[in-house]
Structure formats: structure tokens, C-alpha cells
C-alpha positions in Angstrom: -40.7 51.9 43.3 -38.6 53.3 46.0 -35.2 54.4 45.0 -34.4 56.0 48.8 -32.1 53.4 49.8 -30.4 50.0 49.3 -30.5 48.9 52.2 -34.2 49.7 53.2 -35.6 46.8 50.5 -35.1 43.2 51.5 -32.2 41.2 49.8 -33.0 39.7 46.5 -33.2 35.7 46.6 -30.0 35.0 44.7 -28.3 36.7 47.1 -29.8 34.8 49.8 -29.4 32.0 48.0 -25.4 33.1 47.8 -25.3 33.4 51.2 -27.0 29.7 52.6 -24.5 28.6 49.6 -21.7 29.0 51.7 -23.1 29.0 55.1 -22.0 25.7 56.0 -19.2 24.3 58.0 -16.7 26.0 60.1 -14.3 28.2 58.6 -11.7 31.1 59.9 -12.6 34.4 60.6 -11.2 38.5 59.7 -11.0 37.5 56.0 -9.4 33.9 56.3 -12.3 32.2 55.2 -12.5 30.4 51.8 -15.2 33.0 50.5 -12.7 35.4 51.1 -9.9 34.0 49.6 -11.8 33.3 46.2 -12.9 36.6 46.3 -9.0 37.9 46.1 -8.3 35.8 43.1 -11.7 36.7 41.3 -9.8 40.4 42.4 -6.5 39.5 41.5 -7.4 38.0 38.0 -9.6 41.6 37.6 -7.1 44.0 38.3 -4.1 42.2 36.8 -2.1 42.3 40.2 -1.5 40.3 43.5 -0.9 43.6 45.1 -3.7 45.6 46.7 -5.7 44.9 49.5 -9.6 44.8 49.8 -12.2 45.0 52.8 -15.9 43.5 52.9 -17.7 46.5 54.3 -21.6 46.4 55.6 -22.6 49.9 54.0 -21.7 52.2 51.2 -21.5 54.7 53.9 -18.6 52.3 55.5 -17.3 52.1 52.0 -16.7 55.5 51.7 -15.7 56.5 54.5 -13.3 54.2 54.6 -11.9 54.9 51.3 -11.5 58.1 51.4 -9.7 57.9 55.1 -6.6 56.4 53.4 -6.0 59.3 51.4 -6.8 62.0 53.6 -5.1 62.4 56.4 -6.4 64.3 59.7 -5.5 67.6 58.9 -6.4 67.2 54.7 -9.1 68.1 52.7 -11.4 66.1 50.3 -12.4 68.0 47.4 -16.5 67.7 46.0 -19.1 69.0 45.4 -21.5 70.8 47.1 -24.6 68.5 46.7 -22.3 65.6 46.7 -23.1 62.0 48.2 -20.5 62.2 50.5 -21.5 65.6 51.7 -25.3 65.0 51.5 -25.9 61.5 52.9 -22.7 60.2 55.1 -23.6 62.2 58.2 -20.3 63.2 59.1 -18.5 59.6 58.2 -16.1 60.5 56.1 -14.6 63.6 58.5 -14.9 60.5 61.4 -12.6 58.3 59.9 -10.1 60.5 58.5 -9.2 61.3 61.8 -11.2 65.3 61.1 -10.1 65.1 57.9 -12.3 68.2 56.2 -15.4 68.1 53.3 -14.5 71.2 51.1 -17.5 72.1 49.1 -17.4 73.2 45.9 -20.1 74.5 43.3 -21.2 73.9 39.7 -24.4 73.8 37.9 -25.9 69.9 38.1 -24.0 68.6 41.2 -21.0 68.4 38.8 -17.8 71.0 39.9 -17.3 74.0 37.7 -13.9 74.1 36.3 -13.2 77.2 37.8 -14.6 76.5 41.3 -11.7 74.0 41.3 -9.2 76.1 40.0 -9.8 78.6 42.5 -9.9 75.8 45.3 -6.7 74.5 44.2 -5.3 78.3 43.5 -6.0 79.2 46.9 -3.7 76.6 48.2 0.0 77.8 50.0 1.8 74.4 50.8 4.2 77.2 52.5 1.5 78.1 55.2 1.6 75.7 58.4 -2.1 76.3 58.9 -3.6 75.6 55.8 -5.7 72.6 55.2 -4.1 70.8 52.0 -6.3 69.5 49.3 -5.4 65.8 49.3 -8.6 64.4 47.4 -10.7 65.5 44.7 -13.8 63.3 44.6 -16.0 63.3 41.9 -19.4 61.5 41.7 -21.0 60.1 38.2 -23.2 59.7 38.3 -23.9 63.0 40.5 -27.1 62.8 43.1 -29.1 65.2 40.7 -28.7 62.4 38.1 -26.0 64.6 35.5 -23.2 63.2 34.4 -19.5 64.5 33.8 -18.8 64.4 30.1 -15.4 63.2 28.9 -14.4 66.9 27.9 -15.1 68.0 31.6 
């Protein structure tokens, strides 16, 4: 087995099979399809709310990045870990689509941030100070890349 990547093994048939499913027809493009549209329901019914909005994205790099762009502004911070995913593996994505948004690193034992690390971060902070780069995100990963996970008392 090879665990390196999603999207380096083929697709599995029933998603194949998904996809001829509804590959018929003409329908409207940028999300005004009827795939689409029964996808914001299945959402909708999910999430108990007609109020958010959703993208189809090609890549879990894309997904990230893209997520994490509309919270942190250009001159922000996202807060993670050192080894984390989006530190590790995104190859500068996430700082791309923030607009130079910033990746601060943070350590702890097991890919998971030490309490204090964050503290400190956070500590160091002075909202008063015009060039300071503002936390705006923390993002955690759990499972982290080395496999540990965050217990509910962390």
C-alpha cells in the first residue's frame, strides 16, 4: 500500500460510476448545475442552515488554501505547528492566497502545539504596534502528520 498521496492512485469505480451517473445532458456551469444544487441541500439539511456558501475544489491543497485565505488576511498570521500539513506539504499555497498572509510555526512534542508554545505566540502579540503580524488563525491538525492525536484535555 501506498499512503503518499490521494491523488496519485486511480479513482475507485463507484466514483467513476458517480461521475458517468450524471454526465449526461447539458447543464449550467460555475455551480448552477443540478449536481450542485443537490449538493447545497444535502449541505443545508447537514448543517441546519441555508446560510453558508461552499466551493468544489480539485485538491486538498486548493482546499486549504482556500480556506484558510478567508480568515487571514494579507498582513495576518496563521498559527500551526511546525511539522504541520499546511507547513509541510502546500508548497507555499496557503501564503499565495492569503494575499502573503504568514505560516507561524510553532513547536510541541508529536506534531501537536505545546500549550506554552501558544501562549508565548499569542503573548508576544501588541495589537498597538503598526508592524506586527496579528495572529488571526490557529490551525490545528488531528490527526497531526506524525499520526498523534490532540486529546480532549489539550
Amino acid at each position: 500500500m501506498n499512503f503518499t498521496s490521494d491523488t496519485s492512485a486511480p479513482a475507485h469505480p463507484a466514483v467513476i460510476e458517480a461521475l458517468a451517473s450524471v454526465n449526461i445532458g447539458m447543464e449550467a456551469s460555475y455551480g448552477g448545475d443540478s449536481v450542485t444544487a443537490g449538493l447545497r441541500e444535502k449541505l443545508a439539511a447537514l448543517f441546519e442552515t441555508e446560510e453558508f456558501e461552499f466551493w468544489l475544489t480539485a485538491s486538498g491543497t486548493a482546499s486549504n488554501a482556500l480556506a484558510l485565505s478567508c480568515f487571514c488576511s494579507s498582513i495576518g498570521a496563521v498559527l500551526c505547528h511546525e511539522e504541520a500539513h499546511i507547513a509541510r506539504d502546500e508548497r507555499g499555497a496557503p501564503e499565495f492566497f492569503s494575499g502573503g498572509g504568514k505560516l507561524q510555526l510553532l513547536t510541541g512534542f508529536g506534531a501537536r502545539i505545546d500549550r506554552e508554545a501558544l501562549e508565548t505566540a499569542l503573548g508576544q502579540i501588541n495589537p498597538s504596534f503598526v508592524h506586527e503580524t496579528p495572529a488571526e488563525v490557529l490551525s490545528l491538525t488531528n490527526l497531526t502528520e506524525c499520526g498523534t492525536a490532540y486529546r480532549a484535555a489539550e
